[in-house]
C-alpha positions, 0 to 999 in steps of 0.5 A: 748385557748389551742388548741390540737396538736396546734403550740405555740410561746415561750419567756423565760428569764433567772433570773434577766436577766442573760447571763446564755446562752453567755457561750457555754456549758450553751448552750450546756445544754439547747440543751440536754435538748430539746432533752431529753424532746423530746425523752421522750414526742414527739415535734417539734422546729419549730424555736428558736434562744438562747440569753444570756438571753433568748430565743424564739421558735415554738413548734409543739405538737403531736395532742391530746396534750397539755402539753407544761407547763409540757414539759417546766417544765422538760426542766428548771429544767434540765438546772437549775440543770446543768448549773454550773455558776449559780447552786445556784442561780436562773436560769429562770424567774418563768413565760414565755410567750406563744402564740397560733399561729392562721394561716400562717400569724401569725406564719410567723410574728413569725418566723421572729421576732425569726430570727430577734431577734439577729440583733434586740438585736445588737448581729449581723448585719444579721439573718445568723450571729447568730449561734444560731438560726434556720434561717440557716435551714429555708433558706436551705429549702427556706424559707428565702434567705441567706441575710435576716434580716439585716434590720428590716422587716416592718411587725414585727417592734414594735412587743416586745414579751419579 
């Protein structure tokens, strides 16, 4: 159930598994459109992290709101009409997983399975690694310490959320 104003767990994969997003302006397009939908209709990006071929996050919508389907609707359709590499192909996988996050134990398993993901992928060997993601915000406010994430935590190990 939908929950108004409610905090979600994201996963979108690129078509037919594409690196659409191991080329840095690629990325560069997905981050202008965040902001872009951000300005036009008010959300917070709680976590995320940006892999070659998908991508998780955290939104926060404003209370009384729960059009995330309409604010992902503008998000793809921007970067499938700018990513140059790929503009006459498909970009995105038509669906995407969503998750409603039900308490702090729930959203924090989510938060590290976002940060883990790259080190779980083999993209990098440490959470602090991965220049694409949140983490390095998260351990700036104290929530993870610098050299989190080299080994799998426990509590996330088995999560697939892909």
């Amino acid at each position: 159930m939908i929950s108004k104003g409610g905090v979600y767990f994201f996963t979108l994969v690129t078509y037919q598994r594409l690196p659409v997003f191991s080329h840095e302006p690629n990325i560069s397009i997905l981050r202008d459109a965040f902001q872009l939908e951000q300005q036009r209709r008010p959300f917070t990006i709680e976590a995320a992290v940006i892999l070659p071929d998908h991508l998780h996050c955290i939104w926060q919508l404003p209370e009384h709101d729960v059009d995330y389907p309409g604010r992902w609707r503008e998000i793809k359709k921007h970067v499938t009409k700018n990513v140059r590499s790929y503009q006459d192909e498909k970009v995105w996988q038509r669906r995407y997983w969503e998750h409603a996050i039900r308490d702090e134990r729930d959203w924090r398993n989510h938060m590290d399975y976002i940060h883990y993901n790259p080190v779980k992928h083999g993209y990098a060997s440490s959470a602090a690694e991965w220049r694409w993601s949140s983490f390095s915000r998260w351990v700036e406010k104290g929530v993870y310490r610098g050299d989190w994430g080299a080994t799998e935590p426990s509590h996330i190990s088995g999560f697939d959320l892909e």
